[in-house]
C-alpha positions in Angstrom: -42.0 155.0 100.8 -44.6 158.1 101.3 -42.8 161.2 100.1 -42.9 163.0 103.8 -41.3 159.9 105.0 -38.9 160.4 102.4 -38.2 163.9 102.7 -37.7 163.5 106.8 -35.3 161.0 106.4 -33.1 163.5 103.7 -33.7 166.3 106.5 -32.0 164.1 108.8 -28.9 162.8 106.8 -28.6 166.3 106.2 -28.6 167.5 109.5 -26.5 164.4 110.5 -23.9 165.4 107.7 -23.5 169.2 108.8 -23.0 168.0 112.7 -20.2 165.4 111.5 -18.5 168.5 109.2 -18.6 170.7 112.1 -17.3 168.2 114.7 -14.2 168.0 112.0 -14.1 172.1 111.4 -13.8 172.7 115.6 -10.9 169.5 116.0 -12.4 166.3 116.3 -10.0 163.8 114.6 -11.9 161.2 112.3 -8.4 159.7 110.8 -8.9 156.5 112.4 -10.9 154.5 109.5 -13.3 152.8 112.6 -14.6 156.2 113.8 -15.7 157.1 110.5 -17.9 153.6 110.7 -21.8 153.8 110.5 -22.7 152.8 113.8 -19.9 155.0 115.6 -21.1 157.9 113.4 -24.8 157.0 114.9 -23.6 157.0 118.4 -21.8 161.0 117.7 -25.2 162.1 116.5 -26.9 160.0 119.2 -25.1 162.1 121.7 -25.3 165.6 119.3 -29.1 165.4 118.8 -31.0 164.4 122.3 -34.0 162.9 122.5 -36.4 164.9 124.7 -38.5 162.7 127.4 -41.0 164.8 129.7 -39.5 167.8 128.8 -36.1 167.0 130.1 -33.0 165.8 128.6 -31.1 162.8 129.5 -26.8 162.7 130.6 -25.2 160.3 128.7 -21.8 158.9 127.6 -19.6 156.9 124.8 -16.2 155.9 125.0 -15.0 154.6 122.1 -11.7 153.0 122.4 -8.5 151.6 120.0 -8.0 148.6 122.8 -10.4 148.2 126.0 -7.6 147.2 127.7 -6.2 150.5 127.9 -9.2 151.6 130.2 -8.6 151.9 133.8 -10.2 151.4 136.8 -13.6 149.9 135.3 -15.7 146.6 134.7 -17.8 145.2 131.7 -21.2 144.5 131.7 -21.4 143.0 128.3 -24.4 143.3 126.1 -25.5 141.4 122.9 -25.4 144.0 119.9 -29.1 144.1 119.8 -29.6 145.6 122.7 -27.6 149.1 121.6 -30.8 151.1 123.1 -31.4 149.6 126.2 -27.8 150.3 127.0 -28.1 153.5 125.9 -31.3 154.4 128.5 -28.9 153.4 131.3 -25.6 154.5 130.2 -25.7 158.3 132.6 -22.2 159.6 131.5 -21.1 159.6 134.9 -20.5 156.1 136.7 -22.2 154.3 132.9 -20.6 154.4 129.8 -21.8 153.1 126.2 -18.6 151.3 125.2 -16.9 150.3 121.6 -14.1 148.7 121.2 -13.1 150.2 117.5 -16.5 150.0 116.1 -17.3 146.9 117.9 -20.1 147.2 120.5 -19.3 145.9 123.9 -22.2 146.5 126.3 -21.5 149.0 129.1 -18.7 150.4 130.9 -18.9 150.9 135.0 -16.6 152.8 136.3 -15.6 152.8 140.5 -15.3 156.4 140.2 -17.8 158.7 139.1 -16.7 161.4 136.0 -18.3 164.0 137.4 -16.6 166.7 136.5 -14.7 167.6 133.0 -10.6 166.8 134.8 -12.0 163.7 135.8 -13.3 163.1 132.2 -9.8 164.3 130.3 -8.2 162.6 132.8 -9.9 158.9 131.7 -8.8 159.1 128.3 -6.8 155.5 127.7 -3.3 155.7 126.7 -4.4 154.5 122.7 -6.8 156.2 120.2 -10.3 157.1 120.9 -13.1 159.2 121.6 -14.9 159.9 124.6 -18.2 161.9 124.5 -20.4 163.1 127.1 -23.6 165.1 127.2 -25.3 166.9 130.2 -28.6 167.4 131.3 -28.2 170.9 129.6 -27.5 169.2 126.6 -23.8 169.9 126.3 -21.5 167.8 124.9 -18.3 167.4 124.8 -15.7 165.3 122.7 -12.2 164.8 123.7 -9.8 162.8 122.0 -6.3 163.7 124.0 -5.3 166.9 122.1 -8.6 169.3 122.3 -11.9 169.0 123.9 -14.5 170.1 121.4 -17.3 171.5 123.1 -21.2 171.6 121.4 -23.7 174.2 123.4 -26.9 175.2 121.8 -25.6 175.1 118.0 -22.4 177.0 119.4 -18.9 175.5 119.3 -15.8 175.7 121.4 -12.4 174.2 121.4 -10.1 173.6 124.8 -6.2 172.9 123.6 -4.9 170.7 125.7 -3.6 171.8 129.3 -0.2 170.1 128.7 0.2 172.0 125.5 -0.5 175.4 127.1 1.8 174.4 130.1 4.7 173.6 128.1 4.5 176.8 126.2 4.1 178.8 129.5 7.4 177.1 130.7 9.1 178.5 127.6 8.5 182.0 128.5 9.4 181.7 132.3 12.1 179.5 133.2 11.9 177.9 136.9 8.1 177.7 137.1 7.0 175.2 139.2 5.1 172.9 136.4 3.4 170.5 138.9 1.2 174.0 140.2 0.9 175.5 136.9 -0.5 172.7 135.7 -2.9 172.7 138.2 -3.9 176.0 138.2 -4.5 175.1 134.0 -6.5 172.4 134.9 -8.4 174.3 137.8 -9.6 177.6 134.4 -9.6 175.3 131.4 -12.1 172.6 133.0 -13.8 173.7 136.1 -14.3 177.3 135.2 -14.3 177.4 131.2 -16.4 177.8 129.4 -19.9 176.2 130.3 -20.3 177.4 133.4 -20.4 180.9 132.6 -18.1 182.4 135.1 -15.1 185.0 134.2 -12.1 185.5 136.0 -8.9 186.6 136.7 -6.3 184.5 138.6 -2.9 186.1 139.4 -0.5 184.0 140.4 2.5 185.0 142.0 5.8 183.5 141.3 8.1 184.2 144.1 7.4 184.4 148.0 5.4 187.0 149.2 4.5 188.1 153.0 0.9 189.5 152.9 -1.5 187.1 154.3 -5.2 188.0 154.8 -8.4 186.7 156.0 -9.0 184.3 153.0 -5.0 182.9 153.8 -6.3 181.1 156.9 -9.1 179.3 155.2 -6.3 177.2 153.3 -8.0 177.4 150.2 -5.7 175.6 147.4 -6.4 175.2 143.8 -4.2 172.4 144.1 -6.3 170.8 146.7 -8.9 169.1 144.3 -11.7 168.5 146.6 -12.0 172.6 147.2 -12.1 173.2 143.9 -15.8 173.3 143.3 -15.9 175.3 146.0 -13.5 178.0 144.8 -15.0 177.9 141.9 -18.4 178.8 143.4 -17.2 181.5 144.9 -15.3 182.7 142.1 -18.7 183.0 140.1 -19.9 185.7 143.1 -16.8 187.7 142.9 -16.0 190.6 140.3 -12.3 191.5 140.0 -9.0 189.2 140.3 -8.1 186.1 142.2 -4.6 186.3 143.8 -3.1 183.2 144.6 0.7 182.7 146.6 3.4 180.7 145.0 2.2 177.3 146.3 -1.5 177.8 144.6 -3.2 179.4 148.1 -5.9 182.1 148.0 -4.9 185.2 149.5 -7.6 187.7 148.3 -10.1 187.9 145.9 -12.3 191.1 144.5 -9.2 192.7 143.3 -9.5 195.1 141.0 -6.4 195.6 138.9 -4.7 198.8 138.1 -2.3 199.3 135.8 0.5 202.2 134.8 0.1 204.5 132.3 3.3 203.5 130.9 1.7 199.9 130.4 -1.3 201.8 128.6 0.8 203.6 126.3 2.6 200.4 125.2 0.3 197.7 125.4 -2.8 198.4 123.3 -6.3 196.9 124.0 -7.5 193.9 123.8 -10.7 191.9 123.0 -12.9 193.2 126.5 -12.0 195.0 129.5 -11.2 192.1 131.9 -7.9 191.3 129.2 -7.0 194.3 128.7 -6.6 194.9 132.4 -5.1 191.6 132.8 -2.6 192.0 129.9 -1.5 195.6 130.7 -1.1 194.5 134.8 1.0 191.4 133.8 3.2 194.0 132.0 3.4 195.9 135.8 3.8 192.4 137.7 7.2 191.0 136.8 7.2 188.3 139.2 3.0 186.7 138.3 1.2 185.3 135.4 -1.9 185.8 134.9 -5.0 183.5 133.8 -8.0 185.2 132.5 -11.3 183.0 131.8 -13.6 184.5 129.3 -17.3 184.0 130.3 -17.9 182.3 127.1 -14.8 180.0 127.1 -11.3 180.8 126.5 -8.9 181.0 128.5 -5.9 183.1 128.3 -2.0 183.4 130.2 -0.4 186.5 130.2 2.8 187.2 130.9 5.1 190.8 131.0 2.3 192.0 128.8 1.9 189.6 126.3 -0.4 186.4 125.8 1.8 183.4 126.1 -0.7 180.3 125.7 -1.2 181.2 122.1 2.7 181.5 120.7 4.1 179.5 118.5 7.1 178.4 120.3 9.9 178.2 118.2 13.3 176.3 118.5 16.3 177.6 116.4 18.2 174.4 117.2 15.3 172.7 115.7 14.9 174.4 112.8 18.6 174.4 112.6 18.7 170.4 112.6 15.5 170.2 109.8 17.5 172.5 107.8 20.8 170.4 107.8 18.6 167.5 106.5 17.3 169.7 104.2 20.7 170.8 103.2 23.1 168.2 104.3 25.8 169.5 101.7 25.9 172.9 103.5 25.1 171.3 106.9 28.8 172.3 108.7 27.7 176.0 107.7 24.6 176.0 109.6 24.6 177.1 112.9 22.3 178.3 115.7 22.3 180.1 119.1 19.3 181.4 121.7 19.9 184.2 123.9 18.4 186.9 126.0 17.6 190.6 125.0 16.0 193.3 126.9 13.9 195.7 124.7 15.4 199.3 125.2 11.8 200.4 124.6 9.8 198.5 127.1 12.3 197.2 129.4 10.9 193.5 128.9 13.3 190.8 128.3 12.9 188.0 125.4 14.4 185.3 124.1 15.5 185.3 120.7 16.4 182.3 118.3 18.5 182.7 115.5 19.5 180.4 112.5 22.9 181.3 110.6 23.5 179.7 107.4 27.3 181.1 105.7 26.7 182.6 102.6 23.2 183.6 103.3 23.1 187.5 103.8 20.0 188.9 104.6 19.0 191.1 107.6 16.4 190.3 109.3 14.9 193.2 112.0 12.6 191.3 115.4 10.2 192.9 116.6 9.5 193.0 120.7 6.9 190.6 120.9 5.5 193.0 123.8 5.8 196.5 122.6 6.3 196.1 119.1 9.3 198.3 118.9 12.0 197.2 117.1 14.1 194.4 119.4 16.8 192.9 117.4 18.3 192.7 113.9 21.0 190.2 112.3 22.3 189.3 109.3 21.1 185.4 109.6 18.9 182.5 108.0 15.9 183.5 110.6 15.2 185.0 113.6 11.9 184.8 116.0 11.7 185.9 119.3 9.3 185.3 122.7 9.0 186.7 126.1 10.9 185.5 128.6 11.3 185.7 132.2 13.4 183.9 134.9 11.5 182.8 138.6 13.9 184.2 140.9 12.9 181.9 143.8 13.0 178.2 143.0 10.3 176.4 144.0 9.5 173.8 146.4 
């Protein structure tokens, strides 16, 4: 072997070694011992490194599956093993799929329904194990596995949590939400607008009935009708200021911009850019909303009575009070635990706090307000977290 031949093919192993340590740094699982295999770990850096034809770059897409027959709404078109490239040049990432079965080569996967956009895409994940990968003619691609998406732009990384995730914790900080439209309206900022698109924006949604109706109300635009949604989110990428949308998901104005109190300045300090700080000081104001903010360059964030609620830790004293009797099962009829409401005499917010008691164990433990700070809540108890909390005061329908 010529030494430049040699020293190309290092570069390359090298390169191929940092993408596969990066993949694992930003969430991609490689626990399964058939995604670590050498021709599935070709296919990842296949679809990471794209080769280049007339100046353009080519859409493509893997799914890499635990059992094919998991996969929905598709058909086979098997190919022999040898033929990995031709399958490749037709496999678009849209209706064409490159598809493994573990690491076993299968041919190509047609689907009856186009993935054309990145809901359709989480939404095909099988019920098993896998990967699915999919790369734009930008040369984007993403890598989603059922818990994250994992995003690679340009040498720059980003991470999606899952949407159910986020929606379960918002439900633990506002009882009575209507989880059918907050999941949409999740699904609508975490893969239509974020992050590749480059749009930011504000959506406010309000939680209880309101009478104002406007120009944009008798356009019926819904977020939870999915075949506006491109729409909305065109027009979202025109507009500077906040989105409001009704209890049901309906637009009812747009170019808002939001004002808040100077008692919300005072308490609630800044954070990261303008569009969150107004969003997280006005959700302090606005009892009865939530508010979703989409960062131009990815995240997304819920805010709620002036805190982000997407990112807590949600924590169960009745769970921790069960792993602890486990832990401890000759002291287990001495371990008790209770959740309950306190409004902060400081902020006026209202959170729930979860306390363990264990008898015998004296040590007081002082809570913060997870809004303002200020000091909540102390006991004399095992431990003791606490989380904003809210109650919808009109049920949904």
């Amino acid at each position: 072997m010529m030494p430049e031949m040699g020293s190309r093919i290092e570069k390359r192993d090298e390169m191929q070694d940092l993408l596969l340590k990066e993949l694992k740094l930003n969430g991609v699982n490689f626990q399964k011992p058939w995604l670590s295999a050498d021709n599935i770990t070709d296919e990842i850096v296949f679809s990471l490194i794209p080769k280049v034809h007339e100046g353009k770059i080519n859409s493509y897409g893997v799914f890499i599956v635990e059992n094919v027959a998991d996969l929905e709404n598709f058909e086979l078109i098997p190919f022999p093993e040898n033929q990995i490239d031709l399958a490749r040049k037709l496999a678009n990432g849209e209706e064409y799929f490159v598809l493994y079965e573990k690491s076993q080569f299968l041919g190509l996967a047609e689907f009856k329904t186009s993935i054309s956009s990145e809901i359709l895409f989480v939404r095909s994940f099988p019920i098993s194990a896998g990967l699915i990968i999919q790369r734009n003619t930008l040369g984007v691609t993403k890598f989603f596995q059922g818990d994250s998406l994992t995003i690679h732009d340009n040498r720059k990384w980003y991470t999606k949590p899952n949407v159910k995730t986020a929606a379960w914790k918002v439900s633990q900080c506002v009882a009575n939400i209507d989880k059918r439209i907050l999941n949409s309206i999740l699904e609508f900022a975490f893969h239509l607008v974020s992050p590749t698109n480059r749009v930011g924006a504000i959506l406010v949604w309000f939680l209880n009935d309101s009478t104002e109706t406007t120009e944009l109300s008798a356009l019926n635009l819904s977020i939870m009708n999915e075949s506006r949604a491109k729409m909305i989110c065109h027009l979202l990428s025109q507009i500077d200021g906040a989105t409001f949308l009704d209890r049901k998901g309906n637009l009812i104005k747009t170019g808002v911009q939001l004002k808040y109190s100077d008692e919300s300045r005072r308490l609630i300090p800044e954070y990261k850019g303008t569009r969150h700080t107004s969003s997280l000081r006005f959700s302090y104001d606005l009892e009865d909303a939530i508010i979703v903010t989409i960062s131009e360059d990815g995240p997304v964030t819920v805010f709620s009575s002036g805190a982000n609620i997407a990112d807590l830790q949600i924590y169960s004293a009745h769970k921790q009070a069960r792993l602890l009797r486990k832990e401890l099962p000759e002291v287990s009829e001495k371990i008790t635990s209770r959740s309950f409401e306190v409004l902060c005499k400081h902020c006026g917010k209202n959170s729930m706090v979860e306390e363990v008691q264990l008898e015998g164990y004296n040590e007081v433990k002082t809570l913060p307000c997870p809004i303002c700070k200020n000091e909540l809540y102390s006991s004399d108890c095992f431990s003791l977290e606490g989380r904003p909390f809210k109650r919808v005061m009109n049920t949904l329908t």
